[in-house]
Every structure is written in C-alpha cells, then in structure tokens.
C-alpha positions in Angstrom: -28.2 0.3 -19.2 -30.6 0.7 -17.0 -33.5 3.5 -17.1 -36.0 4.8 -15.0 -39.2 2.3 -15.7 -37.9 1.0 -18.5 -40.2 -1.9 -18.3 -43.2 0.1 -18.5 -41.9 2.4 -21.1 -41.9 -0.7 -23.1 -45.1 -1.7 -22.6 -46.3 1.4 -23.7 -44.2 2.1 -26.5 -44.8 -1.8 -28.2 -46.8 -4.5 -27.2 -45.7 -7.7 -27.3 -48.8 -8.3 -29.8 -47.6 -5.1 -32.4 -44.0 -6.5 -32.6 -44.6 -8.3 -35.4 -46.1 -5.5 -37.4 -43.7 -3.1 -39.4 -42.3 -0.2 -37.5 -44.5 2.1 -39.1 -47.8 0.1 -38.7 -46.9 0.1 -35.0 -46.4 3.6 -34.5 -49.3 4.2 -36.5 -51.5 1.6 -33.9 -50.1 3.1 -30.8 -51.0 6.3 -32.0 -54.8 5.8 -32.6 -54.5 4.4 -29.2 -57.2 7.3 -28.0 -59.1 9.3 -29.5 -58.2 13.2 -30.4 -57.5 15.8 -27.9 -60.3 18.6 -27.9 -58.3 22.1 -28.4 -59.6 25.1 -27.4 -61.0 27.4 -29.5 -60.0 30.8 -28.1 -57.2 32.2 -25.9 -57.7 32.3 -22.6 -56.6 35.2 -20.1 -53.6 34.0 -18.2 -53.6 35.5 -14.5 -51.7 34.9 -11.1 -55.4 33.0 -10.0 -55.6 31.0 -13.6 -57.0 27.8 -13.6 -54.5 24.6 -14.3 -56.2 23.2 -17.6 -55.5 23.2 -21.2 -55.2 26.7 -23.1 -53.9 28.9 -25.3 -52.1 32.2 -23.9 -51.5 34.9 -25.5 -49.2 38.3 -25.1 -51.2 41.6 -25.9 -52.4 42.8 -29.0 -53.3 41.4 -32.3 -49.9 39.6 -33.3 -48.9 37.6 -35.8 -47.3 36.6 -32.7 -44.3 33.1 -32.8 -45.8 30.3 -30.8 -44.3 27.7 -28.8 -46.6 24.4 -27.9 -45.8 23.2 -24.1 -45.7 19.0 -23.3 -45.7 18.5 -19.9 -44.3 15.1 -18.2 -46.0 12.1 -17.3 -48.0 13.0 -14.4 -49.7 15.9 -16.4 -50.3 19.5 -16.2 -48.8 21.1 -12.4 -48.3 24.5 -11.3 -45.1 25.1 -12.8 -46.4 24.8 -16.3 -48.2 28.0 -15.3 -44.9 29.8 -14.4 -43.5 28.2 -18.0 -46.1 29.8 -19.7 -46.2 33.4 -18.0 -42.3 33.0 -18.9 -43.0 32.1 -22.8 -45.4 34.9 -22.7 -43.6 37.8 -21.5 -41.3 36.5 -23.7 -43.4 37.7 -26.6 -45.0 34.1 -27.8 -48.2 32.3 -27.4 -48.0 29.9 -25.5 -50.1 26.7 -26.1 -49.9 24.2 -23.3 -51.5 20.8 -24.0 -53.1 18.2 -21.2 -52.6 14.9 -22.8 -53.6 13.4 -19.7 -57.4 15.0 -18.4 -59.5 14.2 -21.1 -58.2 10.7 -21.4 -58.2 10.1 -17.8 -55.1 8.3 -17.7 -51.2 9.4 -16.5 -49.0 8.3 -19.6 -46.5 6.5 -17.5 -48.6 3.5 -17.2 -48.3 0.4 -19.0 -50.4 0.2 -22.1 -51.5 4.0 -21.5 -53.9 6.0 -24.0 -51.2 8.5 -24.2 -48.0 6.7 -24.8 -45.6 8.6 -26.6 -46.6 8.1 -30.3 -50.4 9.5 -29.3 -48.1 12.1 -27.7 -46.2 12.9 -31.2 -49.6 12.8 -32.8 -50.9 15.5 -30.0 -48.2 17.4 -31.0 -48.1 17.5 -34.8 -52.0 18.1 -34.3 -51.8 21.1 -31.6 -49.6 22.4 -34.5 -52.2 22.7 -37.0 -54.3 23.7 -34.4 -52.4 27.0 -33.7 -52.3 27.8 -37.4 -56.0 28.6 -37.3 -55.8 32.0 -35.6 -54.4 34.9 -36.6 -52.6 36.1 -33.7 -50.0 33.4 -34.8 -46.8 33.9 -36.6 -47.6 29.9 -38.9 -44.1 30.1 -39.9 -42.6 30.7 -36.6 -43.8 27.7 -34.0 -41.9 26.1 -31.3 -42.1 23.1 -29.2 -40.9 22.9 -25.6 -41.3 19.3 -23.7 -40.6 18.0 -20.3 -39.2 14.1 -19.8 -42.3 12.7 -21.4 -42.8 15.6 -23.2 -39.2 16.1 -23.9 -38.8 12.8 -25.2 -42.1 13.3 -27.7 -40.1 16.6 -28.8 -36.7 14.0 -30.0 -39.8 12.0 -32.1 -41.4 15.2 -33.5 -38.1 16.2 -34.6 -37.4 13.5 -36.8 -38.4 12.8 -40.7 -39.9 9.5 -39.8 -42.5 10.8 -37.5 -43.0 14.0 -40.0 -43.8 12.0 -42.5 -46.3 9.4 -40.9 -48.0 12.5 -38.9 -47.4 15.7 -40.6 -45.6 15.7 -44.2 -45.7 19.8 -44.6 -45.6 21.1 -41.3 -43.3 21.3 -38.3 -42.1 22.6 -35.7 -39.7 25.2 -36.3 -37.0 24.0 -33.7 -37.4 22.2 -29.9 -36.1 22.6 -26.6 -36.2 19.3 -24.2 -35.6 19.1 -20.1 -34.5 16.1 -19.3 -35.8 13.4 -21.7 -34.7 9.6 -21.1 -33.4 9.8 -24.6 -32.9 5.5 -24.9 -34.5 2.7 -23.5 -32.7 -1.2 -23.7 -34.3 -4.1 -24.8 -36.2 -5.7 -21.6 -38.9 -8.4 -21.8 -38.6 -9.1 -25.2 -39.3 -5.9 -26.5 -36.9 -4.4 -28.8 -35.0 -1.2 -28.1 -36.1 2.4 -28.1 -34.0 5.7 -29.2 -36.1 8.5 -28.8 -33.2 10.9 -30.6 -33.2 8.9 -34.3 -30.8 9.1 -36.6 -33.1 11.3 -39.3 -33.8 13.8 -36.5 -33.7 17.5 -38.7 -34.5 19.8 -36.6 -32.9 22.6 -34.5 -33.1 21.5 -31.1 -31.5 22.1 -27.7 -31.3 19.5 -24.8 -31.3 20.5 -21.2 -30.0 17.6 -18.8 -28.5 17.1 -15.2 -25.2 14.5 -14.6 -26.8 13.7 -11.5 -30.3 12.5 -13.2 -30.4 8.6 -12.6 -33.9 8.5 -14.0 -33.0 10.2 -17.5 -29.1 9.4 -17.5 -27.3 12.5 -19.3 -24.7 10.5 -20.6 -26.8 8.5 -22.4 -28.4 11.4 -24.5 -25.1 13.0 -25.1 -23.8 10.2 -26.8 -26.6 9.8 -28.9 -26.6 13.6 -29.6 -23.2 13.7 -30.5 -23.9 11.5 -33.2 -26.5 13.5 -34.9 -24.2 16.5 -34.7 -21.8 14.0 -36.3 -24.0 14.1 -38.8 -24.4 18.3 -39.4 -27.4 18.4 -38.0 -28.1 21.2 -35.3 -28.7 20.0 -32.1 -27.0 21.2 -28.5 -27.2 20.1 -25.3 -26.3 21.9 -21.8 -25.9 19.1 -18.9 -25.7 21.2 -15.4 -23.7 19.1 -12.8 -26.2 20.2 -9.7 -29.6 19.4 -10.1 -31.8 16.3 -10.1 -34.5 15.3 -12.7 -37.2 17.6 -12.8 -35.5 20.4 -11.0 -37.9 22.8 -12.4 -40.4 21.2 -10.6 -41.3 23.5 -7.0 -44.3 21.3 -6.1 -42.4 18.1 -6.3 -39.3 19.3 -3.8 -38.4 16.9 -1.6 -40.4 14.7 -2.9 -39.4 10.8 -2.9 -40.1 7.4 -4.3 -38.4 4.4 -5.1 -37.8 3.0 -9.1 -38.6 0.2 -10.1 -34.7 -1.1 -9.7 -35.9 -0.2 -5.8 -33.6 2.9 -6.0 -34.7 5.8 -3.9 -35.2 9.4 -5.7 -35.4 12.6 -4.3 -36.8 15.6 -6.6 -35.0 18.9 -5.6 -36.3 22.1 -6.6 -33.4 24.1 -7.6 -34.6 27.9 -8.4 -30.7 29.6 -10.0 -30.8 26.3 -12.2 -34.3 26.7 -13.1 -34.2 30.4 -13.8 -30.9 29.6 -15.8 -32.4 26.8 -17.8 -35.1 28.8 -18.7 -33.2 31.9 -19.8 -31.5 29.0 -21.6 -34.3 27.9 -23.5 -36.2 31.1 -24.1 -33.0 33.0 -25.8 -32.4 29.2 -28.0 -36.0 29.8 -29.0 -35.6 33.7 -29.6 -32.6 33.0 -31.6 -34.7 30.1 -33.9 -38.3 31.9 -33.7 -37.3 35.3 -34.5 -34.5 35.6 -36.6 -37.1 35.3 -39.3 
C-alpha cells in the first residue's frame, strides 16, 4: 500500500538505529527529540488583523469555558487555522492552537525532524495540562482537533499506550481528525506504522475524502471498523468530492509531485469545508457539553 511519503514518515517515526530498542523506549527517544514548546501564558484577543502565531483564544467572559487544542499539518500554522479558531470560538470554546513547528525551526515532514509525531503526542498531552492552569477552562471538558499531521497525532493521543507513557490521568475528552494517513507499510527496513491502535479509547470522529491519494480513506476505514469492532466509539464521514486538505484556501490549486512522482492538486472546496466543520463542531458539542 502505498502512502504519501511514506519513506520519510519512517524516518521520522523510527530510526534505523532505535529499532532495536523496545517500542516504548523508542517512542519515549523520539519524543525528547526537542525540547518543550513554550505556551503562552495569557489569551490573546483574536481579531480579523490577528497575527498567525501560537495562542490561546478565548469567547467572552469569565468561563469555565470547554476547550479544544488545534494541531495543524506538517507545514505549520496557515491562515485557515485562524478561520478554525474564530469557528471553535463562536462556538463557545477556547481555542488553543499550538505551532509545533516555529520555535523548533523545522516543518515536521522531514526526515529525522524535531517534531515527528511522538514529540507531537507529547505537545499534545502537554498543551493539555497547560490549559488546566486558567480558570476560564472547563478541566473536565477538553478537546482535540488535528489536521493530517495533526490528525494523525490525535489517533496516538487517543490510545492507552500513549496515555500511559505521556499522561496517566489526563486526556482528552474525545477528538476529531481531517484527513490523517492512518497506516504506513514497512519500507526500508523499518517496521510498520498504525497510527489508529488497537487500545485506542476515546470518542473520536474521522473526516476523510475517497479521492485523497495522499491519506487513502480506505485505509483508515478499515482500520476504524475494527476498533468499532471492538465497542469502542469512533465514526468516520468519507465525502466523495474533495481532495486532501480541502479546507485549506491558501493552498488551492496548488501542485506538487509525491514521492511515487504522482502529481497532486489541493482544491479548496468551501460547501465541503463549511460542512466538515459544522461536522466536527456539533461531534464536539455533543462530547464537550453534554456534561
């Protein structure tokens, strides 16, 4: 099966030098990877002129208000995580988006990056605690929502093995994933990867595209299906219309070749993106505030 750069997924995700470590020890290396991401340390106002960084947004008033944490794809923070947060805002939440790439000066799609996705999972579970200090949050009531790279960190987070090396007594309260890559095939030596593991536990809803030959949709549902199997509540949506990353209004048109040589086009699709997001925001009403 192929993916989209599944070779250097793999040489971020193990090393051939870690492979002979245990599982855990691995994770546990490629994790430490970097150093911590700095967090701010107050909200900041969230405006039509706000600046693209790392922040915390929050709706009016004093709260407790539920939170959802944002993890953006490789290439980093781009405008449309603004228009994702102005959504999860008027929504009621804060909204906590988190720049895994900025301070460590790297994208994360590169070999041997300083955020591969265990740093990511690590990010997460740590922007977590982070939102428990303040008082405007609801602690019991926190959300992720993660896009392909960030999607596919969400899968990990959701899991009891990455709970339990990273954060024993807290998590998320359920997740919401566009279009993660949800597998990855042995290549080079390196052993396979499923980002949706069999102890996943958490509520979670996937958003995918049959079209997407970077993250293949099949290939998630299958796995999904499994852990359903298993009475565990996760749904998926795959819309027949849209290409990887249709959310994403500063990449339209845009085009580039795999590494299988395949050309991709990124279309900006607006209906699907509104619908996706009406989608995940009413998933994330139903988990956040039935409580």
């Amino acid at each position: 099966m192929l993916q989209l750069a599944a070779s250097v997924v793999i040489l971020a995700l193990f090393p051939v030098s870690l492979l002979a470590q245990t599982y855990r020890d691995a994770v546990l290396n490629l994790a430490s990877a970097s150093a911590d991401l700095t967090f701010p340390s107050e909200a900041a106002e969230l405006s039509v002129f706000g600046r693209l960084q790392m922040a915390i947004y929050k709706p009016k008033g004093d709260g407790p208000f539920p939170a959802i944490v944002i993890l953006p794809s490789c290439g980093g923070l781009r405008v449309e995580i603004l228009d994702w947060a102005k959504r999860v805002v008027e929504r009621g939440y804060v909204a906590f988006v988190v720049d895994p790439v900025t301070q460590r000066g790297q994208p994360v799609c590169v070999p041997n990056s300083p955020s591969n996705h265990y740093r990511g999972a690590k990010d997460a579970f740590q922007a977590l605690g982070h939102l428990k200090r303040f008082p405007f949050v609801d602690q019991d009531r926190i959300g992720l929502l993660g896009f392909s790279w960030g999607a596919m960190v969400g899968l990990l987070v959701s899991s009891q093995t990455f709970a339990e090396l990273f954060s024993p007594s807290q998590r998320f309260t359920a997740f919401v994933g566009f279009y993660p890559l949800c597998d990855v095939d042995p290549i080079h030596g390196r052993p396979a990867v499923d980002f949706v593991r069999q102890d996943h536990d958490r509520p979670a809803l996937i958003l995918m595209t049959e079209p997407d030959v970077e993250a293949p949709a099949a290939d998630c549902v299958s796995l999904l299906k499994g852990v359903a199997a298993k009475g565990q509540l996760v749904e998926w949506h795959v819309y027949s219309g849209a290409t990887h990353c249709w959310d994403c209004s500063s990449l339209n048109n845009n085009s580039k070749v795999d590494f299988r040589g395949v050309r991709v086009v990124y279309k900006f699709d607006k209906e699907i993106t509104d619908d996706s997001a009406k989608r995940a925001l009413d998933y994330l009403d139903g988990q956040l505030k039935k409580r």
